[in-house]
VMD Tcl script that draws the C-alpha trace (Angstrom):
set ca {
  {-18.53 -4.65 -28.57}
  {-22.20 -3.46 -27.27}
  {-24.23 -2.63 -29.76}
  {-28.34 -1.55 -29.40}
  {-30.49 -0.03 -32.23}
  {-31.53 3.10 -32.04}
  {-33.24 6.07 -34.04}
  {-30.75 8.84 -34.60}
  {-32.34 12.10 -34.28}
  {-29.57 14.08 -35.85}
  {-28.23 12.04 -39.18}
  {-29.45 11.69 -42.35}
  {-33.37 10.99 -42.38}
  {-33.20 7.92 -44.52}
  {-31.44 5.89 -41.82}
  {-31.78 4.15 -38.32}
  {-28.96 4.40 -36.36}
  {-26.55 1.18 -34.90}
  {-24.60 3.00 -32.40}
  {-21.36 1.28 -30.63}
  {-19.62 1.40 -27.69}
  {-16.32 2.14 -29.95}
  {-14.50 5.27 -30.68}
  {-16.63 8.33 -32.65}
  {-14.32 7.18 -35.87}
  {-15.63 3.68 -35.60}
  {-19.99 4.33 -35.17}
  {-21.72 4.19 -37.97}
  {-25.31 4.05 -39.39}
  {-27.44 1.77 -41.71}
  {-30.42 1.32 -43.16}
  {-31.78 -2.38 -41.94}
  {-30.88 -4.41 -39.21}
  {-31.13 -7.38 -41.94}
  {-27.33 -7.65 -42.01}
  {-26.02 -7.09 -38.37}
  {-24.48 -10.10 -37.93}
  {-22.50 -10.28 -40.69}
  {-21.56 -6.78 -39.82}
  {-20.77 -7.77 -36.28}
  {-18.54 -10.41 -37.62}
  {-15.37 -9.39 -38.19}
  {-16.07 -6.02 -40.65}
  {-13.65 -3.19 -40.91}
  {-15.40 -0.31 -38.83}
  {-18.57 1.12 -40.03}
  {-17.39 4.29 -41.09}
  {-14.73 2.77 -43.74}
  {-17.35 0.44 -45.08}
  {-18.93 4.12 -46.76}
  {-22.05 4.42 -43.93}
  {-23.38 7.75 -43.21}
  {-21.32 9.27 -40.28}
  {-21.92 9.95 -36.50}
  {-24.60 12.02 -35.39}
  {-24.91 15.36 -36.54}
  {-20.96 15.33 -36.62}
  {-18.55 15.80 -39.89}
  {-16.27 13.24 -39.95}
  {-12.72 13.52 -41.82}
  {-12.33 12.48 -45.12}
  {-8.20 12.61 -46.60}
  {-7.32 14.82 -48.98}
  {-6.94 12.27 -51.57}
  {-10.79 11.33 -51.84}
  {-11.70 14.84 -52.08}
  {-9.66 15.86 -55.23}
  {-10.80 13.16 -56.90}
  {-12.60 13.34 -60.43}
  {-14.32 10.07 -60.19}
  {-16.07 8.39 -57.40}
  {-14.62 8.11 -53.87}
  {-13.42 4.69 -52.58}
  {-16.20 5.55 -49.63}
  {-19.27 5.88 -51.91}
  {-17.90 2.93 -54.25}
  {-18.01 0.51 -51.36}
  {-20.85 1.21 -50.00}
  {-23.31 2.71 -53.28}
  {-22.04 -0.98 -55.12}
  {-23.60 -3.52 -52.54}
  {-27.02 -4.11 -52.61}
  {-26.61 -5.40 -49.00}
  {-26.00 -1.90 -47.51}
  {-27.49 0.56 -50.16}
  {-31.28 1.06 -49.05}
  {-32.51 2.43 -52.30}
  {-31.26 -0.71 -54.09}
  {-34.06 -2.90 -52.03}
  {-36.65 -4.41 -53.98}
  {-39.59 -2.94 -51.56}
  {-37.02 -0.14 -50.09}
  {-39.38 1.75 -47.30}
  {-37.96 4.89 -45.46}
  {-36.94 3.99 -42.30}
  {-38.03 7.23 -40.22}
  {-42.18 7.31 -41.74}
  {-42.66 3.70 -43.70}
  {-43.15 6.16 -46.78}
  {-41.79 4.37 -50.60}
  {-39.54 6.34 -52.22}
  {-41.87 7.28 -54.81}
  {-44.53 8.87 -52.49}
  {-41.25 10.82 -51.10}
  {-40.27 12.03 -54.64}
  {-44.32 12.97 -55.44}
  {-43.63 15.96 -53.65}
  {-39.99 17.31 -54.53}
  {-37.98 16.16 -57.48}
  {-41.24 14.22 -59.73}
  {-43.15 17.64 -60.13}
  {-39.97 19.45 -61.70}
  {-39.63 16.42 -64.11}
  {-42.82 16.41 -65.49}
  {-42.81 20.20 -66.00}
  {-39.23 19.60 -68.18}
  {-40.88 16.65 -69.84}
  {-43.76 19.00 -70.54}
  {-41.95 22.11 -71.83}
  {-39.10 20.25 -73.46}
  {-39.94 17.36 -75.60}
  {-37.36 15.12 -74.52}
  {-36.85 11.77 -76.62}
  {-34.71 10.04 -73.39}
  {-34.52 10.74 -69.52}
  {-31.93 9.37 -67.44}
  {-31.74 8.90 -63.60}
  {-27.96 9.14 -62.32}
  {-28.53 6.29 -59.28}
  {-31.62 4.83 -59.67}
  {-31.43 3.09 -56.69}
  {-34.49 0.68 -57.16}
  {-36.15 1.93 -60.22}
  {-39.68 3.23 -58.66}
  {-39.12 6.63 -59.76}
  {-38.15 6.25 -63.14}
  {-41.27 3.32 -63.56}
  {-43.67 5.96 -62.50}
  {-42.67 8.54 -65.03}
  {-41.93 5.85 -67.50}
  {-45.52 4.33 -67.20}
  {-46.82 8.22 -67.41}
  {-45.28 9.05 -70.44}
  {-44.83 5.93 -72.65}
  {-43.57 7.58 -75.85}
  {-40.40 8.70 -74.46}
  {-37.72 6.52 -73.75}
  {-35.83 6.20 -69.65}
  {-32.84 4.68 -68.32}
  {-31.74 4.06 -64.99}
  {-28.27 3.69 -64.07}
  {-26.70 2.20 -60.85}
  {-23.66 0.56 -59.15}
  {-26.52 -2.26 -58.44}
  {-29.49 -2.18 -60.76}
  {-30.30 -5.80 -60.14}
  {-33.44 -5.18 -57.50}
  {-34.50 -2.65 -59.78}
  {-34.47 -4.89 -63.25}
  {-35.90 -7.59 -60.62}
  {-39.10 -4.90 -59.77}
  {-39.81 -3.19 -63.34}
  {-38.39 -5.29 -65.93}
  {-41.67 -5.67 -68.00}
  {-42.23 -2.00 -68.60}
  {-41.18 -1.53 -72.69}
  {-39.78 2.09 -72.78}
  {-37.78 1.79 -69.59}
  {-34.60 -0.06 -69.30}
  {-31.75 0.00 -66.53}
  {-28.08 -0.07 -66.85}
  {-25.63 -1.20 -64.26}
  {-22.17 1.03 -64.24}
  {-20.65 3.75 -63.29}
  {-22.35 6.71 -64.48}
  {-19.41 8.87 -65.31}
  {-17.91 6.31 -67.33}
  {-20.89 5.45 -69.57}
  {-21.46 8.96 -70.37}
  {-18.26 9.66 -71.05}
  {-18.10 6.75 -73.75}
  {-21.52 7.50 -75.15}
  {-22.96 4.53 -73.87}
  {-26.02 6.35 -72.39}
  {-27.08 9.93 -73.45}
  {-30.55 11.93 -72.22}
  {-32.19 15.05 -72.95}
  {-32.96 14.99 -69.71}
  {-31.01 14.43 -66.83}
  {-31.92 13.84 -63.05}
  {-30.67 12.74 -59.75}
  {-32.20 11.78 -56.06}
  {-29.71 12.42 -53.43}
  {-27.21 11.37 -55.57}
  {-25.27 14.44 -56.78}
  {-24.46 14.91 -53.07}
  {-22.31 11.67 -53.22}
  {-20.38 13.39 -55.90}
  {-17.07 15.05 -54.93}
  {-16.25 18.47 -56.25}
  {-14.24 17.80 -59.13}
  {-16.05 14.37 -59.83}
  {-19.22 16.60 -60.26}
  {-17.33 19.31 -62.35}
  {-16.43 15.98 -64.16}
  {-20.77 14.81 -64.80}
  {-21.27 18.49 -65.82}
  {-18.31 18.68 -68.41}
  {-20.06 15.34 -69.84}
  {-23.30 16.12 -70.09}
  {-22.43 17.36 -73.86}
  {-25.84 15.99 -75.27}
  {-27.84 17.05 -72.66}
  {-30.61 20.17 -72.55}
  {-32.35 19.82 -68.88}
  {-30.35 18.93 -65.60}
  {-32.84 18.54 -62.11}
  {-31.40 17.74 -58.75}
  {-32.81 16.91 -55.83}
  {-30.51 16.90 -52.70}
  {-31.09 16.73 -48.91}
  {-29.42 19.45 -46.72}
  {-27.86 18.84 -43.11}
  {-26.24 20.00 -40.85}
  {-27.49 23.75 -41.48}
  {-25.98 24.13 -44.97}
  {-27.78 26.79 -46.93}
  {-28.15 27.30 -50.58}
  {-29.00 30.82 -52.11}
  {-27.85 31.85 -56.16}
  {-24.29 32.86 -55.38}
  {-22.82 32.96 -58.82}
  {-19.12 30.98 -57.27}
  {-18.83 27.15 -57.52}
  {-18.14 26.03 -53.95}
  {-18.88 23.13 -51.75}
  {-18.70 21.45 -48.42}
  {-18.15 18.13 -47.19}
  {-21.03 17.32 -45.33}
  {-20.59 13.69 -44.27}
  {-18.19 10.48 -45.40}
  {-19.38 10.43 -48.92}
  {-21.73 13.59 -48.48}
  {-21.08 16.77 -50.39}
  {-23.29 20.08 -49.78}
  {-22.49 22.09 -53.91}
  {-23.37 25.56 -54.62}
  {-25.15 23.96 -57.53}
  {-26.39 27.56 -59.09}
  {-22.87 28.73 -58.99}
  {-21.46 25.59 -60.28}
  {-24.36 25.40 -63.46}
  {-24.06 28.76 -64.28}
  {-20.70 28.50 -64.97}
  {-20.72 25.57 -66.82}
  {-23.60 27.46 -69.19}
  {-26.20 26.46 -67.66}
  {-29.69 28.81 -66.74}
  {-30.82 27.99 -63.51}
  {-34.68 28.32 -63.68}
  {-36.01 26.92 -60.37}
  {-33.70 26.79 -57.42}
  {-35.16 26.40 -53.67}
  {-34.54 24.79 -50.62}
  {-37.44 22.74 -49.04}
  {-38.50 20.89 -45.54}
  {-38.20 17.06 -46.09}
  {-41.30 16.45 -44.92}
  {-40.95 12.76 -44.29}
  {-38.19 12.98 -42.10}
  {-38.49 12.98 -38.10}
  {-35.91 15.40 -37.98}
  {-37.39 19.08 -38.12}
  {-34.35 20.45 -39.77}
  {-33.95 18.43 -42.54}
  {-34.06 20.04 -45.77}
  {-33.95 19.20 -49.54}
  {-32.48 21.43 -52.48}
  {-34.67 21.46 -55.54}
  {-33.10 22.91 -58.72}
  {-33.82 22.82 -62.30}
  {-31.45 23.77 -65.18}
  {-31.70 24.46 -68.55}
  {-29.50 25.00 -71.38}
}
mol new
graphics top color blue
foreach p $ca { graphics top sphere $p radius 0.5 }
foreach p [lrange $ca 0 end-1] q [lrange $ca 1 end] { graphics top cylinder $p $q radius 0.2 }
display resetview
């Protein structure tokens, strides 16, 4: 098998592409080339180890992941290992600009939080996938009377990076799961490109769970020239492997929700020119 790095022009703009001479089912993409070798040696193909998909193309999913109401066996294996999920690095850099995630998130989902934090009150904020924690230390350090929690499938690079910050704390597990039980509840709730992993009933699932909570803000990229616009019906697309495009005014709204800010953005630090992000905030 022939394999050369390469930048993909087309997929997802967090990722460099490791392109093989193998069928279209079988190429794959990741974020480092830290771990080539062990991927070279002997791993199932790319695709079923959960990587984004080919380039610019959708590529099947059964009908069994996507009626599921928890997470799909594609995200699980690949959101769950530190070696393959970029956001769970320690010093996690984009790999089309160099950028941190945090100087990403200045400009799309970190103004809409502090404007909830402002007009709300909130005594807790929660990130749904944390990824490495930079976000949620920023906002923490900001505003140290109110309390944040991060949870991940992988929190340790995270607990590793911000551990000594008092009102912050992180929380490996299944997201779902822990909110379900009442292990972690939030006035506030947020998530970076991590609602898209959700499939449709598994995020009809979050919504139904989020009993407790007053403020919901997303913050999603959009390929593959998926639109969003306030149609009042739930619907969604699948995007990519584990990647879901959600009519996310239609699916708040019926879940009594008020959508207050909903817009579609450029990603500006992507090398792609049609890479977008979906920005909305939601109050009940």
């Amino acid at each position: 098998m022939v394999a050369a790095w390469e930048r993909s022009k087309n997929a997802l703009p967090c990722y460099w592409g490791l392109v093989f001479s193998a069928p279209l089912d079988a190429i794959g993409f990741i974020d480092s080339p830290k771990n080539v070798a062990a991927l070279l040696a002997g791993s199932p193909p790319l695709s079923a180890r959960g990587m984004p998909g080919a380039s610019g193309r959708t590529m099947p999913l059964n009908q069994a992941e996507k009626d599921k109401e928890r997470i799909t066996d594609i995200a699980l294996r690949y959101y769950s290992d530190d070696s393959l999920h970029g956001f769970a690095d320690a010093d996690y850099k984009m790999r089309a600009d160099g950028k941190d995630l945090l100087q990403q998130q200045r400009g799309l989902i970190i103004p809409l939080i502090e404007q909830a934090i402002a007009s709300d009150a909130p005594k807790t904020i929660l990130e749904i996938g944390c990824g490495n924690g930079d976000v949620l230390a920023h906002l923490a350090r900001a505003h140290p009377s109110f309390q944040f929690i991060g949870v991940d499938l992988s929190v340790a690079n995270a607990v590793r990076k911000h551990h000594n910050i008092p009102n912050l704390r992180f929380q490996k597990g299944y997201a779902l799961d822990l909110l379900r039980q009442g292990a972690v509840t939030a006035d506030i709730v947020f998530g970076s490109s991590t609602f898209c992993v959700f499939a449709p009933k598994e995020l009809q699932a979050y919504l139904a769970a989020l009993t407790d909570t007053r403020r919901i803000i997303v913050s999603d990229p959009v390929t593959f020239g998926n639109t969003h616009d306030r149609d009042p019906k739930p619907k969604s697309r699948h995007m990519d492997l584990y990647m879901w495009w959600h009519n996310y005014f239609g699916y708040l709204e019926s879940f009594g929700w008020t959508v207050l800010h909903h817009e579609t953005v450029t990603y500006a630090y992507s090398h792609n020119p049609s890479a977008h992000v979906v920005l909305v905030s939601a109050r009940r």
